[in-house]
C-alpha positions as CSV (number, residue, x, y, z in Angstrom):
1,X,-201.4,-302.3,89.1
2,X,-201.4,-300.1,86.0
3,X,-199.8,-297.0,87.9
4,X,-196.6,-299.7,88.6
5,X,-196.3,-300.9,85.6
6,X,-196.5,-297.4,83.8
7,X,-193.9,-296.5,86.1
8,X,-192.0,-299.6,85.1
9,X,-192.3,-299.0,81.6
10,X,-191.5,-294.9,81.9
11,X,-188.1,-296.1,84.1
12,X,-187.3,-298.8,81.6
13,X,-187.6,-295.4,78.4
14,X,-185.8,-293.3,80.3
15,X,-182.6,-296.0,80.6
16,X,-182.4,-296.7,77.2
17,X,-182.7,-292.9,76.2
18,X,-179.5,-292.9,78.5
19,X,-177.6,-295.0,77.3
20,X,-178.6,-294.6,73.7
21,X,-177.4,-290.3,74.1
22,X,-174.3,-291.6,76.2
23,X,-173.1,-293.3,73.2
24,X,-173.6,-291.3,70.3
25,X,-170.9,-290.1,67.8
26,X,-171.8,-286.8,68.4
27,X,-171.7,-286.8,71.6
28,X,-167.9,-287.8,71.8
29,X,-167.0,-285.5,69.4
30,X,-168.5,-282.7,71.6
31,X,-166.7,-284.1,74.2
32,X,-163.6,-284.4,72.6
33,X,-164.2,-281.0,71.3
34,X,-164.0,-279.5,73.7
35,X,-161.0,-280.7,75.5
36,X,-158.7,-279.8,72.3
37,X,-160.0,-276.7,72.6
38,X,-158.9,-276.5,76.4
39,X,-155.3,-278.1,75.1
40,X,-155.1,-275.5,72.2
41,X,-156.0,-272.8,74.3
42,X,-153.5,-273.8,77.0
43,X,-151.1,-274.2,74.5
44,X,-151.3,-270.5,73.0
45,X,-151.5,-268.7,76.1
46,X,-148.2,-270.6,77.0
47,X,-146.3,-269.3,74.2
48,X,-148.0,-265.9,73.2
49,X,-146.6,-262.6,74.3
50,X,-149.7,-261.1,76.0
51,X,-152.1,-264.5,76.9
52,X,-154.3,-262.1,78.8
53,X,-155.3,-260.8,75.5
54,X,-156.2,-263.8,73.5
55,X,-159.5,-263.6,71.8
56,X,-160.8,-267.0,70.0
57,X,-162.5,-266.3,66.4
58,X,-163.0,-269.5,65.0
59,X,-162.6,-273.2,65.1
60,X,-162.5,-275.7,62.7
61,X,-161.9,-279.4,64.1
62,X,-161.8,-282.3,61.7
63,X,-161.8,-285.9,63.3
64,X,-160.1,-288.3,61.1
65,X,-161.2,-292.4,62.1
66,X,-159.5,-295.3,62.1
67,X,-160.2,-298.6,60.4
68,X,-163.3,-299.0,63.7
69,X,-164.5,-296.0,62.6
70,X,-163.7,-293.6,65.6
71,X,-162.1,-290.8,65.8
72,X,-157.9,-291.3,66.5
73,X,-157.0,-287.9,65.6
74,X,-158.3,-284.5,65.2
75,X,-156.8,-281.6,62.5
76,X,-157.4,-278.4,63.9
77,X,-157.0,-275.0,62.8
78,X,-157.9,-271.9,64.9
79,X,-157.9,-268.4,64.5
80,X,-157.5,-265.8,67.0
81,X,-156.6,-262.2,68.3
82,X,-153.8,-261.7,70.7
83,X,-151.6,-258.7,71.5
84,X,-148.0,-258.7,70.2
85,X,-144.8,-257.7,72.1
86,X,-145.6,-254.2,71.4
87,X,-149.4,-254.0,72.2
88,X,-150.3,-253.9,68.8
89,X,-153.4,-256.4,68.4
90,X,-152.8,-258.6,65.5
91,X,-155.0,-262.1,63.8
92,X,-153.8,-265.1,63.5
93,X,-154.4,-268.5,62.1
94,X,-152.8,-271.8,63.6
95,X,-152.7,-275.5,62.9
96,X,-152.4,-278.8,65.1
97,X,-153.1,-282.2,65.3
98,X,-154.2,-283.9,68.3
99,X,-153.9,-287.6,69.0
100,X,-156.5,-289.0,70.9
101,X,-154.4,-292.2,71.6
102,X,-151.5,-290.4,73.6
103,X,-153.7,-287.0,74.4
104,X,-150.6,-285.1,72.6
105,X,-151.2,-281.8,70.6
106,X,-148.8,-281.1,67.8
107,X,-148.1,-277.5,66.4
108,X,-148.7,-278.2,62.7
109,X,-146.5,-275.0,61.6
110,X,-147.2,-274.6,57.7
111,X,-151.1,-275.9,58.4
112,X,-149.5,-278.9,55.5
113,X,-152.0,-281.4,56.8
114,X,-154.7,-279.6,56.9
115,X,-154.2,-277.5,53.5
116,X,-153.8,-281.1,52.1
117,X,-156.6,-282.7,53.9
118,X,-159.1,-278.9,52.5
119,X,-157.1,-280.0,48.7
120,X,-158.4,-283.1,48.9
121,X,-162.2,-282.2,49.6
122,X,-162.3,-279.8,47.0
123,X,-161.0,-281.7,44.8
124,X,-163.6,-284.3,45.8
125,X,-166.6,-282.0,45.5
């Protein structure tokens, strides 16, 4: 009778450790995390002249939350190393914004939003 209901009780711990991990915060965002970088990714080998050369450095992905609290869009800004038209391998830095609501990734082309969103928090600190 003890061996069931320690089997019970081990069954009923291990559900609520489930659910409680399936619904954290940061769990999402690791989620979420990364699909953008999947979509950015996708997006740059798309439009760069050698995609077969694209080397990721860095990552920096920002959630910004609506009035509930989650996360409706994400600032990103990547840098990278790709090969130019000419071979010659060159960094670069890029900026986007994702929408989680329509799953669209914008090119954010003078990084304003994030520079702005970077003025703000050091402004703040």
């Amino acid at each position: 009778h003890i061996m069931k209901t320690s089997l019970y009780l081990f069954v009923f711990s291990a559900l609520l450790f489930c659910i409680a991990c399936g619904s954290s915060p940061d769990r999402a965002f690791s989620k979420d995390k990364k699909m953008i970088q999947n979509e950015v990714v996708k997006y740059l080998k798309a439009r760069i002249d050698n995609p077969r050369s694209y080397k990721a450095i860095d990552w920096e992905i920002i959630p910004r939350n609506d009035e509930s609290g989650m996360a409706e869009k994400y600032l990103i800004r990547h840098e990278y190393k790709a090969k130019d038209g000419i071979g010659t391998v060159r960094n670069e830095a890029d900026c986007f914004i994702y929408t989680k609501s329509d799953g669209n990734l914008y090119k954010d082309e003078s990084c304003s939003v994030y520079k702005e969103l970077y003025k703000k928090v050091v402004e703040d600190f």
